[in-house]
Residue frames as qw, qx, qy, qz and C-alpha x, y, z in Angstrom:
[[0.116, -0.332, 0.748, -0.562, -53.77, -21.36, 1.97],
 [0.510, -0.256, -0.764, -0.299, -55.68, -24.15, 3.00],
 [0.367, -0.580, -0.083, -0.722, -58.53, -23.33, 5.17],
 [0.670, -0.731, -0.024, -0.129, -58.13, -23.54, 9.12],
 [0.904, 0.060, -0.062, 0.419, -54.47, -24.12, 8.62],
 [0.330, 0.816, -0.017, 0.475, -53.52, -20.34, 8.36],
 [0.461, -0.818, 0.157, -0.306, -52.11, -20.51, 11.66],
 [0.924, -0.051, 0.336, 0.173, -49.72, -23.37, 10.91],
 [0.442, 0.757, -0.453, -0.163, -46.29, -23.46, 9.03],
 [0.991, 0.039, -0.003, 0.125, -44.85, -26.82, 8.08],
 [0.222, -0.806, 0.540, 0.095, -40.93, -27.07, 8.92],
 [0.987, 0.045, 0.103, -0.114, -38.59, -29.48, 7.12],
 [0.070, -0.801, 0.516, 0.295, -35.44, -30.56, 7.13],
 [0.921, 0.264, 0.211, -0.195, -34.33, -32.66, 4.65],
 [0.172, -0.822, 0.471, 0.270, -31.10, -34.84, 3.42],
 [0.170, 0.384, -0.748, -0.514, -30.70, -36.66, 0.60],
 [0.399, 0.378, 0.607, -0.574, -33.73, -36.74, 1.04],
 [0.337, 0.152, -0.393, -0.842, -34.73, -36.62, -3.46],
 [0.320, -0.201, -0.834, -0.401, -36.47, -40.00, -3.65],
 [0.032, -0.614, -0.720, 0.322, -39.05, -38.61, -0.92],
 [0.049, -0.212, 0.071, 0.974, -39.54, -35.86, -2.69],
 [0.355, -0.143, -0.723, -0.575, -43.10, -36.63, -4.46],
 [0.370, -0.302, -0.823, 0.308, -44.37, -38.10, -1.30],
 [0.231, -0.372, -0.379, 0.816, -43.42, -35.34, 0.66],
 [0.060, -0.049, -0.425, -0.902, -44.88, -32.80, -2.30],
 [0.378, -0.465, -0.419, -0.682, -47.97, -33.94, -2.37],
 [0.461, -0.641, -0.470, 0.394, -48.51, -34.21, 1.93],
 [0.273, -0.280, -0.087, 0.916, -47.22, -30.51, 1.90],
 [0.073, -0.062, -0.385, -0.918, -49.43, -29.20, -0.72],
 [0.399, -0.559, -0.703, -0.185, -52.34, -30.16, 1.56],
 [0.525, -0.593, -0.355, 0.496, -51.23, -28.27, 4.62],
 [0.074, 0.987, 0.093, 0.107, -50.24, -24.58, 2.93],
 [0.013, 0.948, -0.280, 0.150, -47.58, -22.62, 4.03],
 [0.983, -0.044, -0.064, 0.167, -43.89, -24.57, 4.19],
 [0.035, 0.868, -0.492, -0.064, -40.33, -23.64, 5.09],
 [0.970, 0.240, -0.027, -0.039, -37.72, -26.69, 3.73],
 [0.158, -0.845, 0.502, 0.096, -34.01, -26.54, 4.90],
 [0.941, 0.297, -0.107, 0.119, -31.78, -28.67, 2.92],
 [0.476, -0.817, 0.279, 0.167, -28.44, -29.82, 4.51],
 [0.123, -0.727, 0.543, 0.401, -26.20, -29.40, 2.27],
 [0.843, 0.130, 0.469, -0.228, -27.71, -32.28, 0.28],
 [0.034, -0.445, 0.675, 0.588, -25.18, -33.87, -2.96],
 [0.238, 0.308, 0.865, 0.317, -28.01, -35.45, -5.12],
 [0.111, -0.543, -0.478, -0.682, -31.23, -33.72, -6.80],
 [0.291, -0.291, -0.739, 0.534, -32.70, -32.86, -3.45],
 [0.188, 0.556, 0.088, -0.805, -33.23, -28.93, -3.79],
 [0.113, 0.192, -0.486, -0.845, -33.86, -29.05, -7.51],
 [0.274, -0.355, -0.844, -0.293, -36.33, -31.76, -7.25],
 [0.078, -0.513, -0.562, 0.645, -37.91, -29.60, -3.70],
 [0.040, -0.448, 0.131, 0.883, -37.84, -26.63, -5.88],
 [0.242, 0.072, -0.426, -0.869, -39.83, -28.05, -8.33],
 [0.315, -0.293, -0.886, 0.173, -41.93, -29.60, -6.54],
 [0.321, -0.652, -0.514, 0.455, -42.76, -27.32, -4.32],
 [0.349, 0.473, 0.102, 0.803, -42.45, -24.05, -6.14],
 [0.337, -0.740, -0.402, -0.421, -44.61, -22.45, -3.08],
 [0.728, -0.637, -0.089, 0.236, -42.52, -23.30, -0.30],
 [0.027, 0.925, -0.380, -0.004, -39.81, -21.70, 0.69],
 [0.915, 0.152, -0.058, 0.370, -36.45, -23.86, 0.34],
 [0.160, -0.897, 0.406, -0.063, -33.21, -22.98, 1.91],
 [0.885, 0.125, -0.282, 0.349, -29.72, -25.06, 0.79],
 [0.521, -0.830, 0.199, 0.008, -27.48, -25.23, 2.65],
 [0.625, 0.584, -0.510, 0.091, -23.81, -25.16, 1.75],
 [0.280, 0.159, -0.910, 0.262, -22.75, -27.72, 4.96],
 [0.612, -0.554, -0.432, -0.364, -24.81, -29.61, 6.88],
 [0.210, -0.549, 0.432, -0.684, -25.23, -28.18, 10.67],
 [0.072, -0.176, -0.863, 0.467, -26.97, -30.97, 11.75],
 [0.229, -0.574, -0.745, -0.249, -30.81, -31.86, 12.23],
 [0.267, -0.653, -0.482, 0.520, -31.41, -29.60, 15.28],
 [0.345, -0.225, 0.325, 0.851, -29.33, -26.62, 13.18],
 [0.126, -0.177, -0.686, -0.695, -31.20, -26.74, 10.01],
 [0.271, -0.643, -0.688, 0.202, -34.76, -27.10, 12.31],
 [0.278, -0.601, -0.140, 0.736, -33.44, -23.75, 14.34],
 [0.088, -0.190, 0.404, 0.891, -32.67, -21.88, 10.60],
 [0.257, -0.506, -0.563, -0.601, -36.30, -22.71, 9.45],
 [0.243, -0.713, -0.615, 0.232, -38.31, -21.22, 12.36],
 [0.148, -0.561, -0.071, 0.812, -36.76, -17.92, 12.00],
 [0.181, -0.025, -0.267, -0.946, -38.74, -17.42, 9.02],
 [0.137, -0.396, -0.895, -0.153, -41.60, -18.78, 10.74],
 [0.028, -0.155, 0.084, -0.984, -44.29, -16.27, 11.51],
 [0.630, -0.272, -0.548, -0.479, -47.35, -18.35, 12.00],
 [0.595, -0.646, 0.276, -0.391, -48.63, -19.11, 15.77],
 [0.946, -0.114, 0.292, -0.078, -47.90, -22.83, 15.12],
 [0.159, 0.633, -0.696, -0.300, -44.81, -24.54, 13.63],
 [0.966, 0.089, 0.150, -0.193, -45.45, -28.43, 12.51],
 [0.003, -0.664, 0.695, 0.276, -41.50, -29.94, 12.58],
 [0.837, 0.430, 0.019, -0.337, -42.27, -32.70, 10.05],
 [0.371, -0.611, 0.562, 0.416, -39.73, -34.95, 9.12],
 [0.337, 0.492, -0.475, -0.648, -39.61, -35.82, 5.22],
 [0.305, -0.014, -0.929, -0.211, -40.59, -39.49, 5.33],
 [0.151, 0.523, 0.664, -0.513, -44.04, -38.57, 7.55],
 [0.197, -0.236, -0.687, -0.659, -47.17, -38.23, 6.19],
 [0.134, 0.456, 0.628, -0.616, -50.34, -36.52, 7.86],
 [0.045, 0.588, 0.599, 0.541, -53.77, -35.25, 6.41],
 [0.158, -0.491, -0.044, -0.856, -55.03, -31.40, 6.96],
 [0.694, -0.531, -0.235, -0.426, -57.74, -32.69, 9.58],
 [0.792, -0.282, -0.398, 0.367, -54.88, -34.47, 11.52],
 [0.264, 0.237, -0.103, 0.929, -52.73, -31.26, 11.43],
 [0.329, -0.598, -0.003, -0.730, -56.27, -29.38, 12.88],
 [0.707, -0.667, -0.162, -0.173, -56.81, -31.51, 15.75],
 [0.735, -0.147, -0.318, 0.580, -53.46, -31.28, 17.05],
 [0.016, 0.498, -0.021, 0.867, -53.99, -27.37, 16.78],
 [0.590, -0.585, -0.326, -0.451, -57.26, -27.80, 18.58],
 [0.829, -0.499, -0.226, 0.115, -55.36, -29.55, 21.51],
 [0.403, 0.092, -0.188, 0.891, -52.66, -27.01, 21.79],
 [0.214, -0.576, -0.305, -0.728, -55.77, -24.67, 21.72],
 [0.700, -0.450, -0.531, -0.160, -57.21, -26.75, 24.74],
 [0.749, -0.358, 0.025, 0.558, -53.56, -26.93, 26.75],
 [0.527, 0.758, 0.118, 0.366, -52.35, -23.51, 26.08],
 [0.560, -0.711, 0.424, 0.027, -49.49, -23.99, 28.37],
 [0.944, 0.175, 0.248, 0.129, -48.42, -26.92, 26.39],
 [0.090, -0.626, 0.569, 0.525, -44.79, -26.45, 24.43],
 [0.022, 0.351, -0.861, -0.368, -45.38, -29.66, 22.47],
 [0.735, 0.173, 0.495, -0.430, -48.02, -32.04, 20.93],
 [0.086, 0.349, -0.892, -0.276, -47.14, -35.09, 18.70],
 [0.818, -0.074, -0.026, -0.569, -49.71, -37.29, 17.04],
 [0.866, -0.079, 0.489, -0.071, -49.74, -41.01, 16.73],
 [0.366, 0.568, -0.598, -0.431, -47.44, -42.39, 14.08],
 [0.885, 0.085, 0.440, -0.130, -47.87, -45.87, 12.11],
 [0.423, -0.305, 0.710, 0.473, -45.25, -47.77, 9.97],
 [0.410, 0.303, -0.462, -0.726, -45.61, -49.09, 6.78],
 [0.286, -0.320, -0.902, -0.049, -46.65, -52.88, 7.91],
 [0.513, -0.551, -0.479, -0.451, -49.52, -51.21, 9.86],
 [0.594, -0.379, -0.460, 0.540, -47.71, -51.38, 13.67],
 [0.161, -0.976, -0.116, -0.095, -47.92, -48.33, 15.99],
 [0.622, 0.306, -0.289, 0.660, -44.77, -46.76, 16.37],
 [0.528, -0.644, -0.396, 0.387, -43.62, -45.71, 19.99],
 [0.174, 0.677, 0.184, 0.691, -44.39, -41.99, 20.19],
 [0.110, -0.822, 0.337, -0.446, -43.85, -41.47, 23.88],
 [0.790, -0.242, -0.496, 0.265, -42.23, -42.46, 27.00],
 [0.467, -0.731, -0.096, 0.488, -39.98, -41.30, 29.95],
 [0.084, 0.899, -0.403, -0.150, -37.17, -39.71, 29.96],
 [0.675, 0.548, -0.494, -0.021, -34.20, -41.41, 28.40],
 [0.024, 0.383, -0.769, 0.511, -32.47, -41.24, 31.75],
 [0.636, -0.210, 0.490, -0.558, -36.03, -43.21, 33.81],
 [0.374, -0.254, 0.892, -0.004, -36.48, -46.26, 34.27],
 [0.503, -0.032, -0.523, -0.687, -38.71, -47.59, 30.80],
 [0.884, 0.059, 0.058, -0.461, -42.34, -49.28, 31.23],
 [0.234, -0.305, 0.914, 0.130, -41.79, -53.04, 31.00],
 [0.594, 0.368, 0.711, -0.075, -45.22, -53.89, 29.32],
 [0.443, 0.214, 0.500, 0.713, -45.63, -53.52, 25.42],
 [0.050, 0.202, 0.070, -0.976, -46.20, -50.01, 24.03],
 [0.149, 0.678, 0.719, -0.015, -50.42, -49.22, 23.63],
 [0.055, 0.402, 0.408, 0.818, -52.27, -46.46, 22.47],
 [0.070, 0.397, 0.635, -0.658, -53.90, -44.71, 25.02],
 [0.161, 0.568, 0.741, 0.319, -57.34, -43.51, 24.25],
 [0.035, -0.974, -0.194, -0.113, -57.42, -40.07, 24.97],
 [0.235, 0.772, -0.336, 0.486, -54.59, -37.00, 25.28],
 [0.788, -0.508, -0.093, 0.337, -51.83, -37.60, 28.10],
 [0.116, -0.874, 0.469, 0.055, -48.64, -35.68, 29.09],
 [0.953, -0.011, -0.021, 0.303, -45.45, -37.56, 28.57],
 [0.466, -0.698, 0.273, 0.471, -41.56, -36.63, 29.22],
 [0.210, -0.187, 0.737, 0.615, -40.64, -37.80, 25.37],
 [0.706, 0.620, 0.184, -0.288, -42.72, -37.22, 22.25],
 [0.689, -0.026, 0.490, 0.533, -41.06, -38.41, 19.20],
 [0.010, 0.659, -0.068, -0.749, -39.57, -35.70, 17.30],
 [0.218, 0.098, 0.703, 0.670, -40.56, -36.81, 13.42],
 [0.054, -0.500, -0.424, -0.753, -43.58, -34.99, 14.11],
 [0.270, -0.400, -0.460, 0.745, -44.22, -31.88, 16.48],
 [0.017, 0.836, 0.237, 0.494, -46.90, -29.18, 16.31],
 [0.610, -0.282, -0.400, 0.623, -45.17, -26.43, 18.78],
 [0.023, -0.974, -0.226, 0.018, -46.20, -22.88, 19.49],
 [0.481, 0.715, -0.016, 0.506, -43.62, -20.68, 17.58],
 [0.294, -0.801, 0.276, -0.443, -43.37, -18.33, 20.68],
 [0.801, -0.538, 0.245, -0.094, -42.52, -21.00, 23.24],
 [0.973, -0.131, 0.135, 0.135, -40.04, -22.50, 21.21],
 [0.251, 0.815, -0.162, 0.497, -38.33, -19.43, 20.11],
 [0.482, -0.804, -0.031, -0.345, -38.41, -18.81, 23.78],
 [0.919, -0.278, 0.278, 0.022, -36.99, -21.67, 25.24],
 [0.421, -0.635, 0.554, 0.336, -34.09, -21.47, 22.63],
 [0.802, 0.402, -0.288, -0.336, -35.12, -23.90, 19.81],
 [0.971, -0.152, -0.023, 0.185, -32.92, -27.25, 19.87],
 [0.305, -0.807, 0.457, 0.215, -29.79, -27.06, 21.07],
 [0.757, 0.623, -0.193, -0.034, -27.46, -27.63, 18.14],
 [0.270, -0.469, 0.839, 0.056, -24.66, -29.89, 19.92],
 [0.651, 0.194, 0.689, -0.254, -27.18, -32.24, 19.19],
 [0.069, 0.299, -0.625, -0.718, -26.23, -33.03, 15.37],
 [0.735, -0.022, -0.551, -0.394, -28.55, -36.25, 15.05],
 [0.517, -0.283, -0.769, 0.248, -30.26, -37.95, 17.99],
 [0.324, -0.535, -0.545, 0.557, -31.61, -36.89, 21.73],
 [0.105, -0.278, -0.222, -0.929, -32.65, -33.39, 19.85],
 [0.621, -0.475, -0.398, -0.480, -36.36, -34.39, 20.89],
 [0.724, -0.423, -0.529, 0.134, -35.29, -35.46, 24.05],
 [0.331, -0.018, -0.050, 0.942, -33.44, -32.06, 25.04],
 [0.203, -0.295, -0.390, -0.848, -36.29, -30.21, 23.35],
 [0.626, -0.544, -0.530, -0.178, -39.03, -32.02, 25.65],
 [0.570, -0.528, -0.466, 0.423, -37.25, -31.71, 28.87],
 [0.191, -0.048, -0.179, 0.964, -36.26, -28.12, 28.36],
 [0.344, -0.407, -0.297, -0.793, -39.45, -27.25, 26.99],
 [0.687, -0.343, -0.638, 0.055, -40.71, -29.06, 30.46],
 [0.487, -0.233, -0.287, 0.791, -38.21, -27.63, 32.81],
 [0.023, 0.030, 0.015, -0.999, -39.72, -23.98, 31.36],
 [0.293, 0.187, 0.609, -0.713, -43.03, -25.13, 32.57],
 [0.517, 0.409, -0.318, -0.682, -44.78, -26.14, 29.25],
 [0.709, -0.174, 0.671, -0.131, -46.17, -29.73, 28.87],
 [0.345, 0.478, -0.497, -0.637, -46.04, -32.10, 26.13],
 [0.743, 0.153, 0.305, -0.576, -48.64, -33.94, 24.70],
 [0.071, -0.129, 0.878, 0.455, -49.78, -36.82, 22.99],
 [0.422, 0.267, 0.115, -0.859, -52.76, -36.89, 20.82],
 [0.299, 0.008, 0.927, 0.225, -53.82, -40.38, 19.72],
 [0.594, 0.540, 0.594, -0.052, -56.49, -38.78, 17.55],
 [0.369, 0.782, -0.352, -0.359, -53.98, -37.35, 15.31],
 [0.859, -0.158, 0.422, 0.242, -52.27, -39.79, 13.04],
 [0.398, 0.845, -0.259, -0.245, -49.44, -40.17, 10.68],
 [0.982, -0.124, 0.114, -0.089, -47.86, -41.84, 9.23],
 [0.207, -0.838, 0.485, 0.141, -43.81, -42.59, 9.30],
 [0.907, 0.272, -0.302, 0.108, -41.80, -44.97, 7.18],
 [0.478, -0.796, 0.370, -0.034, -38.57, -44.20, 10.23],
 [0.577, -0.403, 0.568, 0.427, -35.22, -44.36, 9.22],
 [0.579, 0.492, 0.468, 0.452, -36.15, -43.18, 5.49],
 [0.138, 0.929, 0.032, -0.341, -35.31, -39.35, 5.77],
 [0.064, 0.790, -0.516, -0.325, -32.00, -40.42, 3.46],
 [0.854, 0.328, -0.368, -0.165, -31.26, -42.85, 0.79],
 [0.807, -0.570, 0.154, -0.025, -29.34, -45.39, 2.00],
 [0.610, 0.556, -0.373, 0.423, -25.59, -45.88, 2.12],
 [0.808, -0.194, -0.347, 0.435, -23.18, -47.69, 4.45],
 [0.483, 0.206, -0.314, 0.791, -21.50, -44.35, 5.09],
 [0.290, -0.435, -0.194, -0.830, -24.53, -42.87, 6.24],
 [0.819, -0.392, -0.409, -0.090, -25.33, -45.49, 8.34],
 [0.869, -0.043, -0.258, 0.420, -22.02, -45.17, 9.64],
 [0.059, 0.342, -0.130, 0.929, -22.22, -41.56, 10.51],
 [0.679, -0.479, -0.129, -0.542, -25.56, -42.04, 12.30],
 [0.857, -0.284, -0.420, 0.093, -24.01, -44.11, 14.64],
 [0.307, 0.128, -0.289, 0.897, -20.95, -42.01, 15.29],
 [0.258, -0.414, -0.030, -0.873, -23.84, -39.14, 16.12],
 [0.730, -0.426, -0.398, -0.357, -25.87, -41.69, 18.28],
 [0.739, -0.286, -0.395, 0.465, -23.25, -42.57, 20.79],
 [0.223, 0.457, 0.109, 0.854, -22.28, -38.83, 20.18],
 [0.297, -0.471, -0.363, -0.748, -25.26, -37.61, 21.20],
 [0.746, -0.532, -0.345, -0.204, -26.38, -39.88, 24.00],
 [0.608, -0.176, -0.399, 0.663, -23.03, -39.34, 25.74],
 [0.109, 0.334, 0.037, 0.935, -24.11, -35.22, 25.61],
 [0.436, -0.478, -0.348, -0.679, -27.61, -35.80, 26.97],
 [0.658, -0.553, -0.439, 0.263, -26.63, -38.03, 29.92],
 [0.530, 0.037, -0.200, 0.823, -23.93, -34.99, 30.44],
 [0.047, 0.285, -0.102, 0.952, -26.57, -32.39, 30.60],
 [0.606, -0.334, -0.448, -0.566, -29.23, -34.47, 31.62],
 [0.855, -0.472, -0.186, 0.109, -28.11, -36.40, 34.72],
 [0.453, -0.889, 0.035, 0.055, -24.71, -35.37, 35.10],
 [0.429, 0.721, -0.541, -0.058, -21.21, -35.07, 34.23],
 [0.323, -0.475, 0.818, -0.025, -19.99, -37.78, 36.43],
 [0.750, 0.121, 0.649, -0.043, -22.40, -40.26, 34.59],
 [0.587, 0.785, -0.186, -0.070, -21.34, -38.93, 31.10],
 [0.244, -0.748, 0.615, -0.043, -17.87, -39.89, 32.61],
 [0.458, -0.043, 0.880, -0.117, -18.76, -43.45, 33.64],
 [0.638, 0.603, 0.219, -0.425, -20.63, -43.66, 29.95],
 [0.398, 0.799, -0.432, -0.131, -18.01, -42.39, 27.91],
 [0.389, -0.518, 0.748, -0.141, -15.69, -45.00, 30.14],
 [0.670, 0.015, 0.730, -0.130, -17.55, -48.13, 29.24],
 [0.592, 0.776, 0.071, -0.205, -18.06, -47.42, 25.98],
 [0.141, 0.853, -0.495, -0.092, -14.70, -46.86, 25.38],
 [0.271, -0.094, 0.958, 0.012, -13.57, -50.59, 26.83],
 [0.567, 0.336, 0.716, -0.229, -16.91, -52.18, 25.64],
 [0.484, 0.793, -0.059, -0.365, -17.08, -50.82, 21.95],
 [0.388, 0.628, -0.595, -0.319, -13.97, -51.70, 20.60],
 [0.360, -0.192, 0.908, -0.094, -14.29, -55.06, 21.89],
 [0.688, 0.259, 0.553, -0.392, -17.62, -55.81, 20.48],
 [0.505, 0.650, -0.405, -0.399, -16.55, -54.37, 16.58],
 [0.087, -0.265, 0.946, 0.164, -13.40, -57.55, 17.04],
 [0.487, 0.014, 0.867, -0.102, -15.76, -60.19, 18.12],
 [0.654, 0.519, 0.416, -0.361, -18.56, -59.15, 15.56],
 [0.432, 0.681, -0.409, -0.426, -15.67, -58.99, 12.73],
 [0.224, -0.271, 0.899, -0.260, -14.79, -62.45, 14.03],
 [0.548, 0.391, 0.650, -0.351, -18.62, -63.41, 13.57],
 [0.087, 0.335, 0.552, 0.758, -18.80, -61.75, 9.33],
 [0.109, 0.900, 0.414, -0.083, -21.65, -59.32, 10.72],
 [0.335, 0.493, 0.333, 0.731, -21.38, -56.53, 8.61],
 [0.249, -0.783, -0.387, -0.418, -24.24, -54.37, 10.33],
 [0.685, -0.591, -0.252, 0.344, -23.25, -55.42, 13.95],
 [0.659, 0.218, 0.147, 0.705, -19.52, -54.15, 12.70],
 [0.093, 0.566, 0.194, 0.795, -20.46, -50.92, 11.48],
 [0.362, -0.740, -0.317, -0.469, -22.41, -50.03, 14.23],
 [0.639, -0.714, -0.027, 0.285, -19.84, -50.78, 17.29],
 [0.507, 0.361, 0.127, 0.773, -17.06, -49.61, 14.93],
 [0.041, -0.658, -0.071, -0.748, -18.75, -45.75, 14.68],
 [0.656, -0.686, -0.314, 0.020, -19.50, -46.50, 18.55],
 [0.775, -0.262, -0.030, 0.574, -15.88, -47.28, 19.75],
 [0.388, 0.431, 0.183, 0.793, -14.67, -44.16, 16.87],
 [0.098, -0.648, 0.062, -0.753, -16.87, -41.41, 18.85],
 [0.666, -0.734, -0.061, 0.118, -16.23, -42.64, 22.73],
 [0.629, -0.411, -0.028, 0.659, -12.51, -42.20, 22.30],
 [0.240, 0.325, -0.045, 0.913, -13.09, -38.81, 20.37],
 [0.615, -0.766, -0.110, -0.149, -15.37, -38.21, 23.45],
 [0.792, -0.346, -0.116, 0.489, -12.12, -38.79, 25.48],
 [0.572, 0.088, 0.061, 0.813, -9.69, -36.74, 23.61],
 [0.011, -0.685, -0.276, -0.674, -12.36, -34.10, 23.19],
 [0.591, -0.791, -0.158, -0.033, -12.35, -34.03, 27.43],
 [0.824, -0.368, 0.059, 0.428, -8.79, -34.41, 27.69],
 [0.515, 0.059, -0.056, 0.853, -8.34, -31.86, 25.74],
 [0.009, 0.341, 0.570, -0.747, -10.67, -29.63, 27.44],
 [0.243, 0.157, -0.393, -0.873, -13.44, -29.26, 24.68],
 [0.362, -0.466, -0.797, -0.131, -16.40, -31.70, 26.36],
 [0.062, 0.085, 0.568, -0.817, -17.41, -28.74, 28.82],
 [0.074, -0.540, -0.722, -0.427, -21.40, -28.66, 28.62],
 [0.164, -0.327, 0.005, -0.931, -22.96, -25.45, 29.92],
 [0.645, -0.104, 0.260, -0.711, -25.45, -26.61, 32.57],
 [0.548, 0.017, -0.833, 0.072, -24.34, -30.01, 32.71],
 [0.701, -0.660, 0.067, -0.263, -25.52, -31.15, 36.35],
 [0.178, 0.590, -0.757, 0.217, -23.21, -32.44, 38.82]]
């Protein structure tokens, strides 16, 4: 166990996810104790985790539940005060991991505390803001120089007191991929528990590398993004604007896919395609009476 850490257990969830497997291996084997949930992953993933990592614990999964899911299934063998949800293309050193302890230590009310991440060209990558639903800052995103509350921490790395987030429920698993972290913050909020940012932790985050790439992948993540954000305005602000969401989408999606097949964008394509594909199974899924959301607001 690496010393001051003993209070710390690294979560990961990870999906075809082998060619970060080295990376990830040797950031883990700085930080001690590790639970690894693998969704359901069709390439070397586990075998290459497994040998990699012969310490950590690894758990395959035979389908994937979904990022929030797989999250939820490692913490229950977490036993350590702290959990550290890590995603597989981030990269932090032992000393970063302690001072984010230290400042849960400080704030021991806190639910959440999330350090600074940095690409690979060197640029800070925007680790908080509002809520999804407020109106955003208009000036460009800064480092502040010292710990602050915020409504959103980005969820590719979270140190999170075990208890509180046990407590609170862990992420709600409608949320396959997307607005997880943004659920997670406001509930963990709503149950009185702030969440920090700690610009003197850093780490560092290639984003948008937790899975090799491939067009169909791409092309699921979108489906889940429109997915997703139509679930959060529903429990976040209210069903009638999930309504008037789902609505525009629906006209405004399949329109954009034409024009942009019209144009040869490929990307564009794909991305209002999987849009247009999950607002009208948003529809059918209301119409036929399977969009209710527990504690939706009106």
């Amino acid at each position: 166990m690496t010393d001051g850490l003993e209070d710390v257990t690294v979560v990961c969830v990870t999906y075809r996810s082998a060619f970060l497997v080295p990376a990830l291996a040797r950031t883990l084997q700085g930080l001690g104790t590790s639970v690894i949930v693998d969704n359901a992953s069709d390439d070397d993933t586990v075998p290459a985790l497994r040998r990699a990592l012969p310490q950590s614990t690894v758990i395959a999964r035979t389908t994937n539940a979904g990022f929030g899911a797989a999250n939820n299934e490692a913490m229950r063998q977490v036993k350590t005060r702290y959990a550290l949800l890590m995603n597989p293309d981030c990269d932090l050193t032992p000393d970063d991991v302690r001072t984010m302890v230290r400042t849960l230590e400080r704030y021991p009310d806190a639910g959440a505390v999330a350090p600074q991440s940095w690409r690979a060209d060197g640029s800070a990558q925007m680790c908080f803001r509002q809520a999804f639903f407020e109106p955003p800052v208009r000036t460009p995103y800064a480092v502040p120089e010292a710990t602050c509350c915020a409504r959103w921490l980005h969820g590719c790395c979270l140190l999170v007191p075990t208890d509180v987030f046990k407590r609170i429920g862990g992420f709600d698993e409608r949320f396959f991929l997307y607005y997880e972290d943004d659920d997670l913050c406001l509930r963990m909020q709503e149950a009185g528990h702030a969440c920090l940012f700690e610009p003197a932790a850093q780490a560092r985050h290639l984003g948008g590398a937790s899975s090799a790439p491939d067009w169909r992948i791409t092309l699921r993540k979108h489906y889940h993004y429109l997915r997703s954000r139509h679930l959060a305005i529903e429990k976040h602000v209210g069903s009638m604007a999930g309504r008037v969401y789902l609505a525009k989408m629906m006209l405004a999606a399949p329109l954009a896919a034409v024009a942009y097949t019209l144009l040869l964008q490929p990307k564009h394509i794909l991305k209002w395609a999987a849009w247009a594909a999950a607002a009208w199974r948003g529809a059918v899924d209301r119409l036929l009476g399977r969009a209710s959301i527990p504690g939706a607001r009106s």
